[in-house]
C-alpha positions as CSV (number, residue, x, y, z in Angstrom):
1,X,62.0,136.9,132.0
2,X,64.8,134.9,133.3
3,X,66.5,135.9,136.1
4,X,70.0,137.7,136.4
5,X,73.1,136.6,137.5
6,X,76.0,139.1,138.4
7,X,74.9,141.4,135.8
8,X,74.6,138.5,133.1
9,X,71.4,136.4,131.9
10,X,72.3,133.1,133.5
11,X,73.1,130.3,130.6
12,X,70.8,126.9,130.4
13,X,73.1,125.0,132.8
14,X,72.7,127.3,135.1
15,X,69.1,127.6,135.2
16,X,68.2,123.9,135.3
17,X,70.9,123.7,138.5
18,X,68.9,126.3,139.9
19,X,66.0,125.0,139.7
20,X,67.0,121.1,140.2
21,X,66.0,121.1,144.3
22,X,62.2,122.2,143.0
23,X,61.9,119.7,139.9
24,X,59.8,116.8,140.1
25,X,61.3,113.1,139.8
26,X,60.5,113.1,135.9
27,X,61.9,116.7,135.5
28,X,65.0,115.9,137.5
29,X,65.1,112.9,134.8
30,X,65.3,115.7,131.9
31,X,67.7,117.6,133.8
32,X,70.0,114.8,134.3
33,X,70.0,113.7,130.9
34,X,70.4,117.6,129.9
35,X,72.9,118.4,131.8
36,X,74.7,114.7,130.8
37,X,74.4,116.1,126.7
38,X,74.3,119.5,126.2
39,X,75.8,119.4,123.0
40,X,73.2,116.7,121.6
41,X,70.9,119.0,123.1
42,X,71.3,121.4,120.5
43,X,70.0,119.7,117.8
44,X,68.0,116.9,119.5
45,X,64.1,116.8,118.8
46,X,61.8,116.2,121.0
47,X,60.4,113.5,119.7
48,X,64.3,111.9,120.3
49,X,64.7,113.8,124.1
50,X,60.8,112.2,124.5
51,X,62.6,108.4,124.0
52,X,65.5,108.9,125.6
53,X,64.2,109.9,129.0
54,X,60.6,107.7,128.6
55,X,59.0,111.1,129.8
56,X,57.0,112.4,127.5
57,X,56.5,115.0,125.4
58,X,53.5,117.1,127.2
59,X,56.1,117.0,130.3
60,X,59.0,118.4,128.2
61,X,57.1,121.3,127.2
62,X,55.5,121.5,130.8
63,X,59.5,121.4,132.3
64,X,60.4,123.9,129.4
65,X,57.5,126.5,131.0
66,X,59.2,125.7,134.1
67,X,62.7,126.9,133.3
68,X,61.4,129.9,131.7
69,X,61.5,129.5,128.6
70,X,58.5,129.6,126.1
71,X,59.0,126.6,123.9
72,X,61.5,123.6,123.3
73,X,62.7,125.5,120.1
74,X,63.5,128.3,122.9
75,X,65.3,125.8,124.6
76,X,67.1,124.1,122.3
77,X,68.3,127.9,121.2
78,X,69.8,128.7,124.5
79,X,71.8,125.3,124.4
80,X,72.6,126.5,121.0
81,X,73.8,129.6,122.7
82,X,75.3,127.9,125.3
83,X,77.6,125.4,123.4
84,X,78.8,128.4,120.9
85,X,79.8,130.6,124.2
86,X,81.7,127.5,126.0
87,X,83.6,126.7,122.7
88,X,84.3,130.3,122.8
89,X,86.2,129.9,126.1
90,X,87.6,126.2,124.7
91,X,89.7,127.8,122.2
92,X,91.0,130.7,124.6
93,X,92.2,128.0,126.9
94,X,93.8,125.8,124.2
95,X,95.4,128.7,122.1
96,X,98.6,128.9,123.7
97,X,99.3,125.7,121.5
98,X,98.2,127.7,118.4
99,X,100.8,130.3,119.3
100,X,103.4,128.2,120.6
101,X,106.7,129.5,120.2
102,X,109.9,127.1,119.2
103,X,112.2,126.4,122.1
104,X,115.2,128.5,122.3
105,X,117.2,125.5,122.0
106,X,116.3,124.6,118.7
107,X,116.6,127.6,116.9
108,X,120.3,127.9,117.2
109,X,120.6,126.5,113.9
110,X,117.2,126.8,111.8
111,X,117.8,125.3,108.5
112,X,118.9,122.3,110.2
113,X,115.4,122.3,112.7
114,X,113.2,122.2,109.0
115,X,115.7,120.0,107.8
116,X,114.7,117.6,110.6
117,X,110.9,118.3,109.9
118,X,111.1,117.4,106.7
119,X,112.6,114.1,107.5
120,X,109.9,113.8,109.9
121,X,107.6,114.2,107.2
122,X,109.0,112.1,105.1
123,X,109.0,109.5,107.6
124,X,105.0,110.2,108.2
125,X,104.8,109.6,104.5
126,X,106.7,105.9,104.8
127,X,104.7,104.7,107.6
128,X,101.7,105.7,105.7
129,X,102.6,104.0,102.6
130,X,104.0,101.1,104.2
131,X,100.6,100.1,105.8
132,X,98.6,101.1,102.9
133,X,95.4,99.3,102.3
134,X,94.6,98.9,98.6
135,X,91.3,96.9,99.3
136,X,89.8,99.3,102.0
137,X,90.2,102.1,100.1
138,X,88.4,100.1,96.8
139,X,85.8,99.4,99.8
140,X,85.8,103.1,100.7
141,X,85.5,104.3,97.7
142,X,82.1,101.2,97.0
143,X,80.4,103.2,100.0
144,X,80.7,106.6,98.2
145,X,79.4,105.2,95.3
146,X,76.6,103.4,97.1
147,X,75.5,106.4,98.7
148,X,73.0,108.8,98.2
149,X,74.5,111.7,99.3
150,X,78.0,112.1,101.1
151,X,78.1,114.6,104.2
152,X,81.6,115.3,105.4
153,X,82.2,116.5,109.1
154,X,85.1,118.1,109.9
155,X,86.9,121.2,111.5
156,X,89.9,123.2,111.2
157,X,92.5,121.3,109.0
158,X,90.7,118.6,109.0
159,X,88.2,120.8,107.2
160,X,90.5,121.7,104.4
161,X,90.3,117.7,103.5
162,X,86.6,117.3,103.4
163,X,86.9,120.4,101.1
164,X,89.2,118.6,98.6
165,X,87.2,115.5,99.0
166,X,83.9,117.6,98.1
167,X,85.6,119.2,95.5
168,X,86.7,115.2,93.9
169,X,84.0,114.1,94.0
170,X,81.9,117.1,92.4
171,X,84.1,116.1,89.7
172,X,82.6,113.1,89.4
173,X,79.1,114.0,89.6
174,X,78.9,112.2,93.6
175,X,76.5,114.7,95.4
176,X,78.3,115.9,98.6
177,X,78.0,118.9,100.8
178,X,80.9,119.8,103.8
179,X,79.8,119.7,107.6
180,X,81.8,122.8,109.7
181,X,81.8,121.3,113.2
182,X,83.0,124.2,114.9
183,X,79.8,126.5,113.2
184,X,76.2,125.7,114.8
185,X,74.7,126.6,111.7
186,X,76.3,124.5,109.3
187,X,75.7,121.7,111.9
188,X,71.9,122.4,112.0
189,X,71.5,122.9,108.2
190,X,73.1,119.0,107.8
191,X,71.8,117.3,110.4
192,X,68.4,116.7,107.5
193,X,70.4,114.8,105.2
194,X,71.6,112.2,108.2
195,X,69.4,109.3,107.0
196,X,69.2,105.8,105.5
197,X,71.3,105.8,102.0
198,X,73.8,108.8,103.3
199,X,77.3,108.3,104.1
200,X,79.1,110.0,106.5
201,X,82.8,110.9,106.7
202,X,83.9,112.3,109.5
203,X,87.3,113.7,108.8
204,X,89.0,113.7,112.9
205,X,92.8,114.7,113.4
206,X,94.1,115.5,117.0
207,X,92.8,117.5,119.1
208,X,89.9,115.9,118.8
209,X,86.6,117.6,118.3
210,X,83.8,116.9,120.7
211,X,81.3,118.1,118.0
212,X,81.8,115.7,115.2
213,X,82.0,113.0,117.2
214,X,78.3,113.5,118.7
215,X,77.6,114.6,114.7
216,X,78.8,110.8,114.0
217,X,76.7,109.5,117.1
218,X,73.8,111.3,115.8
219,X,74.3,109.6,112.6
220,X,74.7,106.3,113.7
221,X,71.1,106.7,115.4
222,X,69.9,107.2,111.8
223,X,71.4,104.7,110.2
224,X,73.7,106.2,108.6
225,X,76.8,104.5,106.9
226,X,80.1,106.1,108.6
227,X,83.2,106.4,106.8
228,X,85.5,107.6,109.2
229,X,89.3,109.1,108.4
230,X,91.5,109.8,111.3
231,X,95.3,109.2,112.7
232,X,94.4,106.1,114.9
233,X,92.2,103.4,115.4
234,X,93.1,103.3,119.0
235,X,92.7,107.0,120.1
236,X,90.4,109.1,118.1
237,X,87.0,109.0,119.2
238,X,85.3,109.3,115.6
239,X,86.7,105.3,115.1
240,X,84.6,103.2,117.0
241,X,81.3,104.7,114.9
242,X,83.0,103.9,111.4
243,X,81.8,100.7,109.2
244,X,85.4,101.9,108.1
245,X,88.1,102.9,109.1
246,X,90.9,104.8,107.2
247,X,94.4,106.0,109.1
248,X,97.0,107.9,108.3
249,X,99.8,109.6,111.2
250,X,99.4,112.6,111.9
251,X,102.0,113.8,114.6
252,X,104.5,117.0,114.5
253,X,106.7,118.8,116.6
254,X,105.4,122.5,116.1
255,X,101.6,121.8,115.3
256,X,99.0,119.4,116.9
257,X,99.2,117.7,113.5
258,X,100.1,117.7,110.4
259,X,97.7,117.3,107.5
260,X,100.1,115.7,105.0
261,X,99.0,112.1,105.3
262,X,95.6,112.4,106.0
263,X,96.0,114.9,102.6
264,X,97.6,112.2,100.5
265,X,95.4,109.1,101.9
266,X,92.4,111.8,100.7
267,X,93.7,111.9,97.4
268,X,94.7,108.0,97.2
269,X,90.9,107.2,97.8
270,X,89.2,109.4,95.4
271,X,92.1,108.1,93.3
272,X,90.3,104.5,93.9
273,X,87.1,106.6,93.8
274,X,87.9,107.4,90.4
275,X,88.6,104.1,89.0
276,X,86.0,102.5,90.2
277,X,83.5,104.8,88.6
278,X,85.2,104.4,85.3
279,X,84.7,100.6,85.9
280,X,80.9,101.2,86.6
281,X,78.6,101.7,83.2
282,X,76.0,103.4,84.8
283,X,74.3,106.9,83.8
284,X,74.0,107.4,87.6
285,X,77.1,110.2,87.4
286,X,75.9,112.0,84.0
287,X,75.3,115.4,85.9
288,X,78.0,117.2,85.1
289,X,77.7,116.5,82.0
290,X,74.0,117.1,81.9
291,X,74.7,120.1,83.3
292,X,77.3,121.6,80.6
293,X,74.8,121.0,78.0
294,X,72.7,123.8,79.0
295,X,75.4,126.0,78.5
296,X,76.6,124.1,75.4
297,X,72.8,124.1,73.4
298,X,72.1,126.2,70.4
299,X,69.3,128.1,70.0
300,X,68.8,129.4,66.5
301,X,68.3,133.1,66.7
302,X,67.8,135.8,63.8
303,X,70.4,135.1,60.6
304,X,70.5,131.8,62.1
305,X,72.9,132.9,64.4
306,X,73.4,130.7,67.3
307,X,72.9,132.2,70.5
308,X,74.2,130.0,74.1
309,X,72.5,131.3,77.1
């Protein structure tokens, strides 16, 4: 049983700082690391943690005993646990910029406020257009159709995005499947399909989500192609993993971001997506198709009726 804290069970971090002046010099090298990466910790194996640190893996289970717990499935829960409760307290700190009220000074005339953020929007839409690249989004859309399987990675309104690109490319028979970030879960149920032939697209927009970019980290480790879509090059940490990089600005004055650009970029590359399918004579994207003949066959049934199941 682990030991109590103030009336609460004390969370991994705190155990392994407890215990840190009693560790020997290869469990204080686990600890270190540990404490370094608790969210790769979640989903790390131990044949990975075993590389990492050079100790291995009869010593991991041997520190694991040590901090209580019975395995390093155990373990990796309460990181798990810990991550989900520390995100918890994340978005209570930050939500005063979900709730955030318009200045008293600008509401003396509305219409004119939301005429000015349209204008703004428009303006997002110019910059995007005037820096469009017609021959990385051909390229982008190449690695979609290259890959075996697309896994988007994305949270909040970013999320909405990787559901509309799911949804296009479903269309065209391109397997694909949607990553939730901010869910443990959805993470864990992914993480699989992060191999050799799959494409990643993380889908990043301010404020920036410390899970998808150890998701895209992780993926890179697997050799994963990364597709990355974002508002800058410069500043969002998803961009330095991406074979390529796709922008569109993002910035508003009464949200975080706006999704409008990102949106339309979305819909310009599954636009490219699209065409260069068609262009493509390849059975490869027959599913759908496939797929509507079940419901399309006749069976011949009594009178020679024809019956669809």
């Amino acid at each position: 049983m682990l030991q109590r804290k103030e009336g609460n069970a004390m969370n991994v971090i705190e155990r392994i700082q407890e215990k840190y002046g009693d560790m020997t010099r290869k469990q204080r090298v686990l600890a270190d690391y540990m404490l370094e990466n608790p969210d790769s910790m979640s989903f790390m194996t131990m044949k990975n943690l075993s590389g990492r640190t050079q100790v291995s893996e009869m010593t991991i289970l041997n520190y694991c005993t040590a901090l209580g717990y019975g395995n390093y499935n155990e373990l990796k829960y309460e990181f798990r646990k810990y991550i989900n409760e520390r995100n918890k307290i994340e978005v209570q700190r930050q939500n005063e910029y979900l709730n955030a009220s318009v200045p008293e000074y600008e509401l003396d005339d509305k219409q004119n406020l939301l005429y000015q953020v349209c204008q703004e929007e428009f303006d997002l839409l110019k910059l995007l257009f005037a820096h469009i690249d017609i021959p990385s989004l051909f390229q982008g859309a190449e690695m979609m159709l290259d890959a075996d399987c697309t896994v988007f990675c994305a949270r909040g309104v970013s999320l909405q995005i990787a559901d509309f690109l799911s949804m296009r490319l479903a269309t065209m028979g391109l397997p694909s499947i949607v990553m939730n970030t901010e869910l443990n879960d959805s993470v864990q149920s992914a993480l699989p399909l992060l191999k050799g032939g799959t494409l990643l697209v993380p889908i990043s927009l301010p404020d920036y989500y410390v899970m998808t970019t150890k998701v895209c980290e992780f993926a890179r480790q697997r050799r994963c192609r990364i597709l990355a879509l974002t508002d800058s090059k410069e500043q969002s940490p998803v961009a330095p993993f991406g074979d390529l990089v796709l922008t569109a600005p993002a910035s508003s004055r009464l949200f975080l971001n706006s999704p409008g650009g990102l949106l339309v970029l979305a819909h310009l590359l599954s636009a490219a997506l699209n065409i260069e399918k068609s262009a493509r004579h390849t059975s490869k994207f027959c599913s759908p198709q496939e797929f509507s003949q079940v419901f399309t066959k006749k069976m011949k049934g009594s009178h020679g009726n024809s019956k669809i199941f």
